[in-house]
N, C-alpha and C positions, 0 to 999 in steps of 0.2 A: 462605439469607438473606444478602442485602450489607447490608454498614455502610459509614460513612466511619472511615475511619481515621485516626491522628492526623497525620500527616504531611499527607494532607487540609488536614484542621483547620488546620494552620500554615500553609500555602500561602497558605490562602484567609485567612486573617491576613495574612499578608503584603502579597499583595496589595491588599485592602479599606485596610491604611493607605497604602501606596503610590497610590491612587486618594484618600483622605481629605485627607491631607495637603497636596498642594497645594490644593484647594476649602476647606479650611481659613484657609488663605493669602489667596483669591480675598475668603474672608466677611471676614476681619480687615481689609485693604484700602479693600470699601467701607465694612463701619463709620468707619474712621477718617478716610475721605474725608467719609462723610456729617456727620460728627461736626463737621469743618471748615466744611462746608458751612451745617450750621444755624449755627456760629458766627461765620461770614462775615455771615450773612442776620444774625442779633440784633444782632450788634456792629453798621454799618451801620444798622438802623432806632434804634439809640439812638442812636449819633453822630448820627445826622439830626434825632432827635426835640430834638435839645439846639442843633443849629443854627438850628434854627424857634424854640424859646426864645430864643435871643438876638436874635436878628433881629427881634422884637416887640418891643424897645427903641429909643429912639433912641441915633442914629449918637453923641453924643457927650453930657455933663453943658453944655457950653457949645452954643447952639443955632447959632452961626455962630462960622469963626473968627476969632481963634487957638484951636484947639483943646485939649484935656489934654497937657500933656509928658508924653511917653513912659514916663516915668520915674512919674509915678503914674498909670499904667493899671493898674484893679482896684479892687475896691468903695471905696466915699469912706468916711469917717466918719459911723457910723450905718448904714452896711447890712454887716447879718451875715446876713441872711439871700437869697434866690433871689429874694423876691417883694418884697425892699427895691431892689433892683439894677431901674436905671431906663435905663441908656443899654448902649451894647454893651460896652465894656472892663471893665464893673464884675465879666465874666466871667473878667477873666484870671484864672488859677490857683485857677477855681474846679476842685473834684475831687465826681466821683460815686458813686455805686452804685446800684442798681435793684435793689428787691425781686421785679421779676418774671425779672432775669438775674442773680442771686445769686453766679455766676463774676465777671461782666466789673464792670470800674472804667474810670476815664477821668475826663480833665482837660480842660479847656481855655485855648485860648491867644489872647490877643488884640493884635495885634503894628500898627502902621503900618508902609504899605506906601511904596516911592517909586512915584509914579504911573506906571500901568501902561503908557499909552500913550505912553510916552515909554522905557520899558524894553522892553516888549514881555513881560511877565509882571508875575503875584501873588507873586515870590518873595524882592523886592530888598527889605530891611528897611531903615526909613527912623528916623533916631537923632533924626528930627525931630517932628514932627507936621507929619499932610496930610491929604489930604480922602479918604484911603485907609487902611482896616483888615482885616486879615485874620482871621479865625476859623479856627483848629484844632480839631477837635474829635478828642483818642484815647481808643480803648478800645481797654483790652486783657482780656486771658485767661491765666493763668498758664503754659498748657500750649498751647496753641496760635494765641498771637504778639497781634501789635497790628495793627488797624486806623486809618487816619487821614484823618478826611474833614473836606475845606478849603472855605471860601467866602470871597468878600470881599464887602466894601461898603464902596459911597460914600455924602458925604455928599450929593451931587448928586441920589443916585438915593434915597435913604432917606431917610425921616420922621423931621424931630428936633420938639425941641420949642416 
């Protein structure tokens, strides 16, 4: 009668984790990538979901200008609430959370721009009021970073009141 013997036995240990170990490695990888990945996709469909909220307001509280000074952009007096907020700034420095992504939070930002066509971007912050606002919208994740999705509007192209 053959057996295996112990020396066998440890071999075949040996090797079995020497094959495990990296495939080990290979599973933890995509988890963590996948992990990123769903939280790329939620982070992105909120930020977006909260850009289309805003964007259903009008462009400003004053319907043509001169506009809001900079300086009080964010809800007027009287609105404490999402569904009191009537024009686009009254979003500045609102903040979130979502009971269906219980991780991600997020803020937004609602800034005048200097006009673009004369700059050549949405990036030049204007200390004035113009017929240009930008929307920030971030979420983040404690553990795996912030996402930050921008749009602007004008008042040329957007419904005031």
């Amino acid at each position: 009668m053959k057996g295996i013997t112990l020396i066998e036995i440890i071999i075949s240990i040996i090797v079995f984790a020497v094959i495990i170990i990296p495939l080990m490695n290979v599973f933890a990888t995509v988890s963590r990538d996948t992990a990123s990945g769903i939280f790329i996709n939620r982070a992105s469909t909120l930020a977006n979901s909260y850009v289309e909220l805003v964007l259903t307001r009008s462009f400003d509280e004053n319907a043509s200008s001169p506009f809001a000074d900079p300086a009080d952009l964010g809800p007027d007096s009287g609105e404490s609430a999402v569904t009191d907020y009537d024009d686009v700034d009254d979003f500045k420095g609102y903040v979130f959370t979502d009971s269906d992504y219980p991780d991600l939070s997020g803020e937004i930002d609602v800034y005048y721009i200097t006009d673009p066509d004369l700059t050549g971007d949405w990036d030049s912050i204007s200390l004035s009021s113009t017929n240009y606002k930008r929307i920030d919208v971030t979420v983040t994740h404690p553990q795996l970073g912030t996402i930050t999705v921008v749009n602007g509007v004008t008042y040329a192209a957007h419904t005031t009141k």
